[in-house]
N, C-alpha and C positions, 0 to 999 in steps of 0.2 A: 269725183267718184261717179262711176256708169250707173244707168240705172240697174245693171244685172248685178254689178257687185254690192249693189244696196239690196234689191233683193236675196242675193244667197245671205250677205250678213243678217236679216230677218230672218229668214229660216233658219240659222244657225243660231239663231238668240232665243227663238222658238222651241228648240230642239232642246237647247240645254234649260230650258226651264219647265219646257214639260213635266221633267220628277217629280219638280216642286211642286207644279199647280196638280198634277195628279195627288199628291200627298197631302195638299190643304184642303181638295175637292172633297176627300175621301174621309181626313182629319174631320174637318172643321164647316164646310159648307153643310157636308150630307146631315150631319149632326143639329148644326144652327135649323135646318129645313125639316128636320123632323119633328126639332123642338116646336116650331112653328107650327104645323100641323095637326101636332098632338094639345096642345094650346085650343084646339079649336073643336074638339071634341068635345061629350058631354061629360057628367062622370054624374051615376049612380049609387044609390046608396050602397053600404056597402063594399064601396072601392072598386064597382066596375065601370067599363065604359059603352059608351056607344058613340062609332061615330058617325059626324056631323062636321057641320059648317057652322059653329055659333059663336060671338062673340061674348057668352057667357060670363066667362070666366074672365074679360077683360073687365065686363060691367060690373063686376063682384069686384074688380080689384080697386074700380075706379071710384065707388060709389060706396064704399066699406072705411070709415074714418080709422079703422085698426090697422086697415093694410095701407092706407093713405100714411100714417102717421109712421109708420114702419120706413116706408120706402124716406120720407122726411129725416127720420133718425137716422137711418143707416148712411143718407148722403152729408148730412152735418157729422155724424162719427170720422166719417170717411175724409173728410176738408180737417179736422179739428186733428186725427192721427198724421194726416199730411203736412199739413202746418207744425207741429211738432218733430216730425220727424224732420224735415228741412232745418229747421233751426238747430236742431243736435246735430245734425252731420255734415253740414255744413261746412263749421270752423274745421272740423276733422279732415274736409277732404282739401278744404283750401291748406292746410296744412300740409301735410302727404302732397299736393302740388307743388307745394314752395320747396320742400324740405329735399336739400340735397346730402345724401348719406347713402353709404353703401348699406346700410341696414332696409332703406325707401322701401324694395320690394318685399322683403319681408314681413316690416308691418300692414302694407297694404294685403297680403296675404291675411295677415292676423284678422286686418278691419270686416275683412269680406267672407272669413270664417264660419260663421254663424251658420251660413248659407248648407253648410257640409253638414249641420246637427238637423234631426226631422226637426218642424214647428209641433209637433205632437211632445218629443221631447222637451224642448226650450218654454211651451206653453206650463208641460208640468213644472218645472223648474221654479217658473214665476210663482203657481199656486206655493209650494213649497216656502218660496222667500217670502208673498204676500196674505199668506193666511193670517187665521189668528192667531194661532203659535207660530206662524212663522219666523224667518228672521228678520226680518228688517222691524214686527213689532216687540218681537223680544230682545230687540237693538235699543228702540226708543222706550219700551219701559225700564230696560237696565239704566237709563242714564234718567230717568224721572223725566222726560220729553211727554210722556201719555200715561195714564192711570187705566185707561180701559183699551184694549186694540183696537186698532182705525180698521173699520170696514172698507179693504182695498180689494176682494173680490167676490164675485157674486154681485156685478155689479159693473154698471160704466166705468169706472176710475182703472178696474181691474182690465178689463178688454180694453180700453185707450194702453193703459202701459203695456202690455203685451204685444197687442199690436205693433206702437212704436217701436220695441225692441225688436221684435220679429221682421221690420220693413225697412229699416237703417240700413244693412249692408245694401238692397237695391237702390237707396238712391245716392250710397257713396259711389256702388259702380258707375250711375249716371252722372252724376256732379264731379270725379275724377276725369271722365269720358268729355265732360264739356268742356273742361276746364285746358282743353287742347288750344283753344283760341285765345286764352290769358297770355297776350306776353306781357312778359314783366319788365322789358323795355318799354313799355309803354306807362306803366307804374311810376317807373324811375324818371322820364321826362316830369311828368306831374308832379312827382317831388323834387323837381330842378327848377320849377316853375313856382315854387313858393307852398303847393296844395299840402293843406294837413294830412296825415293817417286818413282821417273818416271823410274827408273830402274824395282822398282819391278812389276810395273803396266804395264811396255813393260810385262817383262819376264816371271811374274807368272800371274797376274790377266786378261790380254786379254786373252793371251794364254788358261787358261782355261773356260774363257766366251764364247770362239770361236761356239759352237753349239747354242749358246742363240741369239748370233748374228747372225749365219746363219739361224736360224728358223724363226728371227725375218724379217732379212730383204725379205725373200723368202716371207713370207705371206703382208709384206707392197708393195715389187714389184708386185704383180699380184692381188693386190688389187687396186692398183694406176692404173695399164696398163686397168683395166677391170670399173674402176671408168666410170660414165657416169653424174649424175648428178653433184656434184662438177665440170668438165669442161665445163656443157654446162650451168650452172648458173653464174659462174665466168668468163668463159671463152666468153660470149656473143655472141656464135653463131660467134667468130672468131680465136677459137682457135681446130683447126681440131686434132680428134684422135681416133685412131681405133673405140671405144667405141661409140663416136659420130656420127662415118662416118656410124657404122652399124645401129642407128637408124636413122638414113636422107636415107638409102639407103631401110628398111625396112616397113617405115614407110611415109617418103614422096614420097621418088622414085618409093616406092612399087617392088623396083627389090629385090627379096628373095633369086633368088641363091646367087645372088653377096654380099647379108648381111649375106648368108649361109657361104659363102666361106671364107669372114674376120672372120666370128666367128671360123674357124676351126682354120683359120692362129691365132688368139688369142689362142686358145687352143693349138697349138705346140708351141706356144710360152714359155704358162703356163709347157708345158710337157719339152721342154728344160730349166726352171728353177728347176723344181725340178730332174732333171737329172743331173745338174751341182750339186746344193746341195746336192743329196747322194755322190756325188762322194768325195764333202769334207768333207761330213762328217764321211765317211770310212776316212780320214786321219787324223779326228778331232781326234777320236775314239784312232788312233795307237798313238796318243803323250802321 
């Protein structure tokens, strides 16, 4: 190849990406930089500002065991929601991969459904099934299971299950998506070769689902940690996390740096997850 015709194909690669980087510029950088900026600002009593160059509002964030313990909660929330939601959807999506029927894309439609209902709706739903009169305990006292209804929300247990249901179809779209490099010829030697079921599923079938699982769980973590309403409708106004604390601190407190500031600490958050995940997945890659 010349070097001119390397050069026009630059420009042409240039050219057609422009829309994009003009539309992320505009989206998403202009936005992240103002967040930054306004972070760095004072705020006044009263909910106004002035601004400045201060790292105030970092030091308040840093040096405040309330907001310390928050950002702690919301990233163990966050791992504990991901961790359950992989293990539920999992068998499902390895299924829907194996499973040959002319019915396949239909259920896989059904699996990923969810996604079409707001999380405002599917949130209320849960309250419904998990209150006190709800269903699920007016289930377990019809059968003598509970004498008094299990406190399921207004409360952790209540935002874990909601969450979990609400972030399932994202990691069955990932884990169907990974599950492209499963061959199942490769299964079927291993059980020519003498390997049990859970032998071959350690040895071949994780092992090569390994990037469906990390895409998956990376986009259910920083969906969870950034979640707001699923915690502040389940959660009753008593379960504090990042997400929440930035709109009390934004919205009732009216203090912007310091809503400025958790939102940056959320976005290095977001950027240490997907830092860890290139990193395995450059090891995913060498197996």
């Amino acid at each position: 190849m010349s070097a001119r015709s390397g050069r026009r194909e630059r420009r042409l690669a240039a050219l057609l990406l422009a829309p994009a980087g003009a539309v992320s510029a505009l989206c998403f950088a202009a936005p992240v930089l103002w967040l930054g900026r306004m972070s760095l600002n004072e705020s006044l009593p009263g909910g106004a500002l002035r601004e400045a160059l201060t790292a105030a509002s970092y030091v308040e964030f840093a040096t405040d065991d309330f907001y310390l313990t928050i950002a702690a909660n919301s990233i163990a929330l966050s791992l504990q929601v991901t961790a359950l939601v992989l293990v539920l959807t999992y068998p499902i999506a390895l299924f829907l991969h194996r499973w040959q029927s002319p019915w396949k894309p239909i259920v896989v439609i059904l699996t990923v459904s969810p996604l079409l209902v707001s999380a405002v709706v599917r949130t209320y739903g849960w309250m419904v099934i998990l209150g006190d009169a709800g269903w699920l305990n007016a289930a377990l006292r019809l059968i003598g299971a509970i004498a008094e209804p299990l406190a399921l929300i207004n409360n952790r247990t209540g935002v874990v299950i909601g969450l979990t249901e609400v972030l399932m179809p994202y990691m069955a779209l990932a884990l169907i998506a990974g599950f492209g490099k499963l061959d199942p010829l490769l299964e079927e030697a291993a059980a020519t070769l003498g390997a049990p079921p859970w032998r071959r599923f350690w040895r071949v079938t994780l092992p090569l689902s390994l990037p469906g699982i990390g895409l998956g769980c990376l986009l259910t973590f920083v969906l969870a940690i950034s979640a707001f309403i699923t915690p502040k409708l389940l959660g009753g106004g008593r379960v504090f996390l990042l997400a929440t604390e930035i709109f009390t601190q934004a919205i009732e407190t009216l203090n912007w740096p310091l809503a400025s500031a958790i939102s940056v600490v959320v976005l290095a958050v977001f950027a240490g997850a997907l830092v860890l995940y290139g990193r395995l997945a450059q090891r995913w890659a060498a197996l």
